[in-house]
C-alpha positions as CSV (number, residue, x, y, z in Angstrom):
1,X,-16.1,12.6,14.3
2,X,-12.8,10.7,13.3
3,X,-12.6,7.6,11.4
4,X,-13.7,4.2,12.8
5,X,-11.2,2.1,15.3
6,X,-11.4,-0.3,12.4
7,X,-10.0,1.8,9.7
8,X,-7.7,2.6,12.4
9,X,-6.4,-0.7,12.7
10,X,-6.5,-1.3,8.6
11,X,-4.1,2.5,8.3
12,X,-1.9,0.5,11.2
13,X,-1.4,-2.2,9.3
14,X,-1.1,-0.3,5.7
15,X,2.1,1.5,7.4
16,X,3.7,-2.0,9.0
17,X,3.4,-3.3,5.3
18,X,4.7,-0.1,3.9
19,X,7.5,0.3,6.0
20,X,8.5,-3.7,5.6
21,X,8.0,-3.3,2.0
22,X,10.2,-0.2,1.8
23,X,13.3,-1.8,3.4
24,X,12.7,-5.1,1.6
25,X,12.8,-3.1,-1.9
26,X,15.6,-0.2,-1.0
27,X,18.0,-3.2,1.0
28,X,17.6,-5.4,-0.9
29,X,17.3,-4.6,-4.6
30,X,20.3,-6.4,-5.4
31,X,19.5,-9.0,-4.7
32,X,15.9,-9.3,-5.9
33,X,16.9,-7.7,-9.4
34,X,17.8,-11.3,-10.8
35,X,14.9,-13.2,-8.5
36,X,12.4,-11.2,-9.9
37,X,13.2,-9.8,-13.4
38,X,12.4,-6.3,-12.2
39,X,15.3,-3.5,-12.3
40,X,17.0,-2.2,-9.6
41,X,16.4,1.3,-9.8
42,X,12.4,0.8,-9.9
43,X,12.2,-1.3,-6.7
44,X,14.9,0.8,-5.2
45,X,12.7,4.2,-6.3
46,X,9.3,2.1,-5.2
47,X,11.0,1.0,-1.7
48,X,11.4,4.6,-1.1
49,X,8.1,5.9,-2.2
50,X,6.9,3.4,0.4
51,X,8.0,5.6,3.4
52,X,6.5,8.7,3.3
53,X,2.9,6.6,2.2
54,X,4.1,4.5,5.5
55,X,4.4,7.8,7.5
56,X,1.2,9.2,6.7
57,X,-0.5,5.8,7.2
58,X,1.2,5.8,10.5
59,X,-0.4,8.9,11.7
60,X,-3.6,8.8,10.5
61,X,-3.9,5.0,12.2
62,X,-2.6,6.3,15.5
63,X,-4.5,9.8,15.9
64,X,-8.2,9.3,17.7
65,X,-10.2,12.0,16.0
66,X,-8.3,12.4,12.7
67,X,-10.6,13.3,9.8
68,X,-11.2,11.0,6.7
69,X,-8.2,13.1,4.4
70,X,-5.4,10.6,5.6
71,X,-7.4,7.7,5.2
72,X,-8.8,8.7,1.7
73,X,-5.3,9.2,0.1
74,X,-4.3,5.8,1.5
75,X,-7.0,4.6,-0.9
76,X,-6.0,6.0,-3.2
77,X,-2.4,5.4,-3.1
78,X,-3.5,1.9,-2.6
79,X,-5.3,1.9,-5.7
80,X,-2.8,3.5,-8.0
81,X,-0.3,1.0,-6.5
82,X,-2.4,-2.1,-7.6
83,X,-3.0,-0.7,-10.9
84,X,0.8,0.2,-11.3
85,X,1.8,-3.0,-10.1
86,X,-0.5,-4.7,-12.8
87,X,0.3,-2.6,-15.8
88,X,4.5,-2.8,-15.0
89,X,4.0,-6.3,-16.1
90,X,3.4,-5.5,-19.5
91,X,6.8,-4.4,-19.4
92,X,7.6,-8.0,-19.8
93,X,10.6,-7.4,-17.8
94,X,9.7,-10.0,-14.9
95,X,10.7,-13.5,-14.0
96,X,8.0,-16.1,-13.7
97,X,8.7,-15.4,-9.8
98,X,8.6,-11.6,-10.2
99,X,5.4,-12.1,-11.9
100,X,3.7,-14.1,-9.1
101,X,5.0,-11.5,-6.7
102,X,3.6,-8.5,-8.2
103,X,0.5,-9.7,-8.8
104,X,0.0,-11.4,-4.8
105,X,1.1,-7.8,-4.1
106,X,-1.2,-6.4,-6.1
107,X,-3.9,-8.3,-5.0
108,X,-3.0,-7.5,-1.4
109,X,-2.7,-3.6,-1.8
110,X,-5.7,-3.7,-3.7
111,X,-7.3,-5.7,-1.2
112,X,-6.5,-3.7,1.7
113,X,-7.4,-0.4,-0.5
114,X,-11.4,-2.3,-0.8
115,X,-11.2,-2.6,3.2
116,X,-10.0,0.8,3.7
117,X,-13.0,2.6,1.7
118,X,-15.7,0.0,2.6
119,X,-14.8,0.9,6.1
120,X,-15.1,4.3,5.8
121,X,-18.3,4.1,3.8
122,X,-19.7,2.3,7.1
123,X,-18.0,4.7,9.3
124,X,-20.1,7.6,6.8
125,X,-23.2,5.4,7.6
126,X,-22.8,5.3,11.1
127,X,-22.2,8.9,11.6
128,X,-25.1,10.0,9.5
129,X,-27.9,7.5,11.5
């Protein structure tokens, strides 16, 4: 049995997000550098990191059938990704505005990591009843 149409639609989303994300960061690093404190290099390196996650959200959200793997390392790159996002501002290297954007984005990827694996615990439950 594959994953629920719900954690379907939470992976489909998880790679519109990452793919947005990952254009915003490699396009436009420039230009966010002085916005939000943060170098260039890391949101270039993190925009590009976000594609391949994209990818593999991508096709785990779009298969019928596919097992729990995909979906489990989205978690977890979700998770690291919150956590990473939170500890990079003890770098003290962002603006009052970078601050309040890595921590909504935080918050969000966290978020969506706490939806992905509470909807695949339920899937779990459903399949053993």
């Amino acid at each position: 049995m594959g994953i629920s149409v719900f954690t379907r639609q939470l992976l489909l989303i998880d790679a519109a997000t990452c793919a947005a994300s990952g254009l915003l960061f490699t396009l436009g690093a420039g230009l966010l550098e002085p916005l939000l404190g943060l170098p260039g290099w890391l949101l270039m390196e993190a925009g590009i990191v976000l594609f391949p996650a994209a990818l593999l959200a991508g096709f785990a959200g779009r298969r019928v059938g596919v097992g729990t793997g995909p979906a489990r390392a989205m978690v977890a790159l979700n998770l690291a990704w919150a956590v990473g996002s939170l500890a990079l501002l003890t770098a003290g290297w962002t603006t009052a505005l970078g601050t309040g954007f890595v921590l909504v984005q935080a918050f969000a990827v966290g978020g969506l990591a706490l939806a992905q694996m509470l909807s695949l615990r339920q899937g779990s439950r459903l399949a053993q009843a």
